[in-house]
Phi, psi and omega in degrees: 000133164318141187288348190265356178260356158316320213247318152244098183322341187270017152277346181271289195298335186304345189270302220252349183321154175197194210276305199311309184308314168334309205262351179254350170273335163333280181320310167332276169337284150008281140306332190248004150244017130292339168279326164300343218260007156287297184291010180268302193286351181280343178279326200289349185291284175304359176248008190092034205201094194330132204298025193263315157325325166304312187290330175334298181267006168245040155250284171282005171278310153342277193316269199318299176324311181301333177281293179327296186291147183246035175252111167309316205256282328238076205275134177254137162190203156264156180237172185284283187313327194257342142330280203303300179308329187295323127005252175334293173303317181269349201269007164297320198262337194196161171258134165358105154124313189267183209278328183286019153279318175305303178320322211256341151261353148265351150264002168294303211284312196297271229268008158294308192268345150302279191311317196287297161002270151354281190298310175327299198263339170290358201031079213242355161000301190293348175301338177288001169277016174281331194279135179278172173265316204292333174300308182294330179292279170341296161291327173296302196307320192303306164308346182265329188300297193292345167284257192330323165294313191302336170263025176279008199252327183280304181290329175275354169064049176240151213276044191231211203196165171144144152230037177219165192306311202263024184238317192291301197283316174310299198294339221263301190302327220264351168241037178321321205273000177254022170301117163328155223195307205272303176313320179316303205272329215240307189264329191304300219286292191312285158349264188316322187290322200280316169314312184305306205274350184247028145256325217207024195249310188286305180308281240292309181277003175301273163332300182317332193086057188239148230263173189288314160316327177286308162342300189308305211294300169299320159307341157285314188297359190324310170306287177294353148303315182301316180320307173313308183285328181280337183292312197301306188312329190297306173307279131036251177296023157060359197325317174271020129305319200247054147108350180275148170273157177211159181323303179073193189311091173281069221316148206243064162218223172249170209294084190321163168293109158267163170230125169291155195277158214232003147332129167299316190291302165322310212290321221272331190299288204278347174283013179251296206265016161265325139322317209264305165329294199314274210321292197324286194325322205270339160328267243297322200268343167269307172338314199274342187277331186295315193319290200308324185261352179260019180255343161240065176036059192248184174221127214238086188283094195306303190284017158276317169302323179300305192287323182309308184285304202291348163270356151291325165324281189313327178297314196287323171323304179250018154214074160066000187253231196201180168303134192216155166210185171309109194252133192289344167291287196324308192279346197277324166321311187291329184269331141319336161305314186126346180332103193252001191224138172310336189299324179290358170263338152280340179309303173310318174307327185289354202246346198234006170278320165321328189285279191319326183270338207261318192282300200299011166271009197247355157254069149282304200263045177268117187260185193299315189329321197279309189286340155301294211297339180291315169312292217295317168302305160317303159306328185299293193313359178280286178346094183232104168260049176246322156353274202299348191266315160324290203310317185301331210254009184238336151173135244270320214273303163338285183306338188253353170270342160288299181341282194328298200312331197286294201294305168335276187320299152302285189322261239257010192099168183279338159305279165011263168306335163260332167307309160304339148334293199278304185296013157236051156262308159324316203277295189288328171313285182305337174256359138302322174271003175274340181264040178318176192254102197249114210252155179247109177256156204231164162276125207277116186298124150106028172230197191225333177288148180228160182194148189327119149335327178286316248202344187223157171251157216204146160276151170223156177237141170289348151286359191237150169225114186269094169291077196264121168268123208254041160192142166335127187260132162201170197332340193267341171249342179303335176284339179305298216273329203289291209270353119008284179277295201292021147245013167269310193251123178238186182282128154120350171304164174267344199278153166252348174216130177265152129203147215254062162351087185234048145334301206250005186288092162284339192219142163195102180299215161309323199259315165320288203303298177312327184270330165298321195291341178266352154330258193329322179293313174303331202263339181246025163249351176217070124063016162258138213272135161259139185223192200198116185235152164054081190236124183293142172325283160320331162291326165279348174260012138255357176283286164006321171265025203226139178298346204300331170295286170323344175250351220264155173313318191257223181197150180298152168233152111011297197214131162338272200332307191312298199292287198335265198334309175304312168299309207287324184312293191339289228290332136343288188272032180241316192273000000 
């Protein structure tokens, strides 16, 4: 590949298209814009923001991702978690409803598609490994809990506010008394119908004999049935007389030119939680795009995906939407589909630009109820507490950063809870590596191998004493090993030569270097030899640039075995 079809990909694949391809991304396309296009308007629900912004924003953002990105399956729009932040992040900045909200999320989407941008090309990719999978495990569950409550106020046809369970749930009881009944009957009705249909509609139509492409297709459409049916009854029976909301007027065009807003005071109000946007969006849409291609051997180039999502950002910027990433139902559609090209994604785009000119007068009476029960159905499946029960039983330091992300995130919000996430994930790292694990080892008779002493029966000599250090030393541990060996060799011991077994050592910065040269020094004031074994090549070419070699007291040995043999024959032949 060229540097320059590197940087847009749809030059590449763009070479090889043919009719097959064609015909199968169609069929994709198709499919998954029948799936979007309820679900464009239920997120555009969930972010505050008139649905019409949802289609918006699952149209050039499509495009651009297609030239930019290197994921076949990979469909970009909006998703519910990063809904919710955006939700959460502007409703700080503006109130519901009004044109500086609209603005404070197009400039969310502009400095979100900046940043990714930012990461791509400098390839800065690897910062999203701060987010752990067990935080990210978390922080999801925690977001569907807090998304399906937020839309329980739309099924019940009430009035409340909130972004944390208890600020949601206090408003929700407290205007109990202003429940729709009809709304109730409606949203209750959709919901339980949605349910039905993603357990039990594709076996049903399987048994029918019914072929697999219809099957899929009748399985998707399932949201717009509910749509369908509940707009006509709303229509039908005058229902949003008697108190159900409905979409009401949905402007019937293509997406306009916006400009996100160029306020100092926004950018700086909105740039912690367009980060926290970025890092998320791009974890949940790369995860899902390596999946997808490594089930047909593809190769998925993360920090290209970074410039892929953030010109999607940017496209959602300027043309009327919000933040958008990879969505794991969607893609998972497209690519079961049959999606064999980024090109099902301009189909799609073309398909959900047709709705925006041709359709939206056909959701006015279309109520909220339908579009929560879409949400509430979509979201539950993220809600996984079995996390804790892994974490718990694999390793407790996990389990106490799911928690934390789970409980933070409901109580205090969702910026809140992944930021807090990553710090104590950051936190529980540095203080496991600040104790590594330093095992004292021994020869397994009638081999050249050593293993913890604890766990094997091993020859050992009481003069040589072997330490293998099994993780990198750098300022957070170096002292741990410092103080290790000088309470192995104390006064009145026999031993006369340590080594320090760095098999497993990658690294060893500055703060490292200084706690060995002061090892040798404590060790050659009370006449004990220091060595140094199975020492890696990169590793040994910064010490090298260092006196520790050149001081050290002992000698480099090649191999554990070597440094044994070598000691124990001396410490032999002396006695």
């Amino acid at each position: 590949m060229t540097s320059f079809s590197r940087y847009l990909p749809i030059l590449e694949w763009g070479r090889h298209y043919n009719r097959s391809a064609l015909s199968n991304d169609m069929i994709a396309a198709v499919i998954v814009t029948i799936m979007l296009i309820p679900q464009s308007l239920a997120y555009a629900l969930l972010a505050g923001l008139p649905p019409e912004a949802g289609i918006y924003a699952s149209i050039a953002p499509i495009v651009l991702y297609a030239i930019f990105g290197t994921s076949k399956a990979l469909a970009v729009g909006p998703v519910a978690v990063v809904s919710l932040l955006t939700a959460s992040a502007i409703g700080q900045v503006a109130e519901t409803g009004t044109a500086g909200y609209a603005v404070a999320a197009l400039t969310l989407a502009g400095l979100s598609g900046a940043f990714l941008v930012l990461l791509g090309v400098f390839r800065l990719g690897f910062l999203a490994n701060f987010l752990s999978h067990p935080v990210i495990a978390g922080f999801i569950t925690a977001s569907g809990i807090l998304i399906a409550t937020s839309q329980l106020k739309h099924i019940l046809g009430v009035s409340a506010h909130g972004h944390t369970l208890p600020e949601m749930l206090g408003s929700i009881f407290a205007h109990l008394d202003q429940i729709n009944w009809i709304t109730v009957v409606i949203g209750v009705s959709a919901t339980g119908f949605l349910f039905w249909v993603r357990g039990n509609l594709k076996p049903m139509l399987k048994r029918l004999g019914t072929g697999p492409l219809l099957t899929d297709l009748l399985a998707k459409a399932g949201p717009v049935a509910a749509v369908v049916t509940t707009t006509l009854a709303v229509w039908a029976f005058g229902l949003d007389g008697m108190g159900v909301n409905i979409v009401g007027d949905v402007p019937q065009s293509l997406p306009p030119f916006t400009v996100p807003g160029l306020s100092p005071d926004l950018i700086k109000s909105l740039l912690v939680p367009a980060i926290l946007i970025s890092v998320i969006g791009f974890v949940e849409s790369i995860s899902v795009a390596q999946t997808l291609a490594a089930k047909k051997r593809q190769r998925i180039d993360p920090n290209q995906e970074l410039i892929g999502l953030g010109a999607a950002n940017l496209g959602a910027a300027f043309t009327g939407g919000f933040p958008v990433t990879g969505g794991f139902s969607r893609s998972v559609v497209n690519f079961d589909a049959g999606s064999e090209t980024p090109a099902a994604g301009i189909y799609t785009a073309i398909g959900l630009a047709v709705a925006a000119v041709a359709l939206t007068p056909l959701v006015y009476y279309l109520p909220n109820a339908t579009l929560a029960a879409t949400i509430i159905v979509a979201v539950l499946s993220l809600v996984d507490f079995s996390i804790l029960k892994k974490t718990w039983g694999y390793a407790r330091s996990d389990f106490i950063a799911v928690a934390a992300t789970i409980v933070l995130t409901l109580v205090m919000g969702v910026e809140v809870g992944v930021a807090s996430g990553v710090a104590i994930s950051v936190l529980l790292h540095l203080y496991k590596t600040s104790r590594p694990h330093v095992a004292e080892v021994g020869l397994v008779l009638g081999t050249q191998h050593f293993r913890n002493v604890k766990r094997h029966s091993v020859e050992t000599n009481r003069h040589v004493l072997t330490l293998r250090v099994d993780e990198s030393l750098y300022f957070v541990n170096a002292r741990f090993l410092e103080d290790l060996v000088q309470s192995r060799v104390t006064t009145g011991c026999e031993i006369k030569d340590v080594i320090l077994m760095f098999s497993a050592v990658n690294e060893v910065d500055f703060s490292a270097l200084e706690s060995l040269e002061a090892i040798n020094l404590r060790l050659t004031d009370m006449d004990v030899g220091l060595h140094l074994s199975e020492v890696k090549g990169p590793v040994m070419d910064r010490l090298k640039k260092s006196h520790l070699i050149s001081d050290l007291n002992g000698n480099v040995f090649l191999s554990q075995y070597d440094a044994w043999a070598n000691l124990t024959r001396k410490k032999t032949a002396v006695e």
